[in-house]
C-alpha positions, -999 to 999 in steps of 0.1 A, spaced: 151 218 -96 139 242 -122 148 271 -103 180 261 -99 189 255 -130 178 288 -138 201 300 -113 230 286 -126 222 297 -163 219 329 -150 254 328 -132 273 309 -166 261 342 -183 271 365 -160 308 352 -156 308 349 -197 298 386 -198 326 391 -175 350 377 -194 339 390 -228 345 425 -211 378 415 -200 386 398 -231 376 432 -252 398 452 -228 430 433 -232 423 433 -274 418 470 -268 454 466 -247 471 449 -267 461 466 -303 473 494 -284 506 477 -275 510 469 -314 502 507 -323 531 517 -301 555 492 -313 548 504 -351 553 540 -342 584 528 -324 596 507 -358 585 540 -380 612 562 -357 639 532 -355 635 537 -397 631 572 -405 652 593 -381 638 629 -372 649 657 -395 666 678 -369 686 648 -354 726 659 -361 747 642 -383 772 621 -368 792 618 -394 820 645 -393 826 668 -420 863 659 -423 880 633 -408 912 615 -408 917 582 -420 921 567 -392 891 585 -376 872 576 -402 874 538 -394 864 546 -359 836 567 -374 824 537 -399 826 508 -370 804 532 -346 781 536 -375 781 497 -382 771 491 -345 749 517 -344 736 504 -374 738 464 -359 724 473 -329 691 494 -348 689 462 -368 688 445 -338 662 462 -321 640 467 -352 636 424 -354 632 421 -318 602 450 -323 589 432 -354 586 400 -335 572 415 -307 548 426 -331 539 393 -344 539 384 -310 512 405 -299 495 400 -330 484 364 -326 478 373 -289 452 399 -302 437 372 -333 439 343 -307 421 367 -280 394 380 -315 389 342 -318 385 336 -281 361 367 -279 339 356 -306 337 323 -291 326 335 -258 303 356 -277 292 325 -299 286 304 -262 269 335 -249 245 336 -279 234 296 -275 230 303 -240 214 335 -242 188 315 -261 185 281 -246 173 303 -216 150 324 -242 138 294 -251 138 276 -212 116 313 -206 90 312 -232 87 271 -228 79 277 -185 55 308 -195 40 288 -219 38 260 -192 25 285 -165 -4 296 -187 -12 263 -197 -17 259 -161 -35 287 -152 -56 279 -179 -62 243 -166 -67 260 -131 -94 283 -143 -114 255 -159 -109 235 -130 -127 261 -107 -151 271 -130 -161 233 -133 -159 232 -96 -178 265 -95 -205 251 -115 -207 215 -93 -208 238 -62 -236 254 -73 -253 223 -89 -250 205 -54 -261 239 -40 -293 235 -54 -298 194 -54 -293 201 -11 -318 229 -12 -344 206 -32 -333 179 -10 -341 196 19 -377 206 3 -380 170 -2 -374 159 29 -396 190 48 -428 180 32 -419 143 33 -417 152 71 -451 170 71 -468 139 51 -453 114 77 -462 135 105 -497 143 93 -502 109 87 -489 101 122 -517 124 134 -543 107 114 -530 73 130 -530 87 162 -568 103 151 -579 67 139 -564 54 177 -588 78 194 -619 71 173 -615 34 182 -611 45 221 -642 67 216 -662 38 199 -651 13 224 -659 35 252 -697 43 236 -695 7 233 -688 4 267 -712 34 275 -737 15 258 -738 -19 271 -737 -4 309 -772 15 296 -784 -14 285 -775 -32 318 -794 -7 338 -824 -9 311 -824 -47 317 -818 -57 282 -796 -83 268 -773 -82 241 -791 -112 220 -824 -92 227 -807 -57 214 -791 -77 184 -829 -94 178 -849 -60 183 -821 -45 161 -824 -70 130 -870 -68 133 -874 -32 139 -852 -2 147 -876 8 173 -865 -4 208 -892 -21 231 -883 -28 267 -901 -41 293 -916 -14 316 -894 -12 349 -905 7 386 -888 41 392 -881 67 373 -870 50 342 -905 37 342 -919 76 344 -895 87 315 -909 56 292 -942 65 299 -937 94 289 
């Protein structure tokens, strides 16, 4: 919308220059035209010096009145054209003070124009750097959260990486704490099928356990017997 606008401003001025141009040429024209018809006026009223006399030296009477009524429609007939030249002359110059007033009108229009669009151009440039302003604060701010979340994901990430080697170490310890119970129940197991083979009941282990922590066992045959004696 703007930009059109603009485009039509800029047309409106360049037809008003047009016409100012051609308004100055037909002045120039016409105050021309005027010059013309007062050197035309100055001849009609001073005749030249070596224009002949039409008057005769010596004439007749009734030449004479031939003579005086040529010279009286010579004279109507100069009279004549000198009023149509003089209003001719006013003629052409109101044309040329109506045309003045019209130029200096067009040049009064062009003027507001010429700075309503001054003013429309330093209003949008203002406008523009107010926005490129704007825009460069805007990415520096989103410069500055880019780098801030830059930095919160890499300490996330640190975060989570030894968060993942706790968990898994203490998986690992779990999983250690399942094989030490496997291992004790198996030496439990271990245990009770050497005591089976030794002939010795639990109750007897527990009581020979809580009076003295040396073992006695009844002697047995075989080689078990050889290794106690021993």
């Amino acid at each position: 919308m703007d930009e059109e606008i603009v485009q039509r401003i800029a047309n409106l001025v360049n037809v008003l220059a047009s016409q100012q141009q051609n308004n100055q040429q037909l002045a120039l024209d016409i105050s021309k035209q005027i010059l013309e018809v007062k050197q035309k006026a100055g001849t009609v009223k001073c005749l030249p010096e070596d224009q002949p006399n039409t008057i005769p030296g010596s004439v007749t009477p009734e030449q004479r009145d031939e003579v005086i009524d040529s010279l009286k429609s010579q004279l109507v007939k100069a009279l004549s054209e000198q009023e149509a030249i003089r209003q001719r002359n006013q003629e052409l110059e109101k044309e040329r003070d109506a045309l003045q007033n019209l130029v200096k009108e067009y040049e009064n229009g062009l003027e507001t124009v010429t700075n309503k669009l001054r003013a429309y151009a330093n209003a949008a440039a203002e406008g523009e750097m107010r926005l490129r302003r704007e825009f460069n604060a805007l990415l520096e701010a989103e410069k500055g959260t880019s780098a801030t979340l830059f930095t919160e994901n890499i300490l996330l990430q640190m975060q989570l990486t030894q968060l993942a080697k706790t968990l898994r170490v203490a998986f690992e310890a779990k999983s250690l704490d399942g094989c030490y119970e496997e291992k004790i129940a198996q030496l439990e197991q271990e245990k009770k099928n050497f005591m089976d083979v030794l002939g010795i009941s639990a109750e007897e282990s527990e009581t020979d356990g809580n009076r003295s922590p040396i073992l006695h066992v009844p002697r047995t045959s075989g080689v078990i017997e050889e290794f106690f004696d021993e």
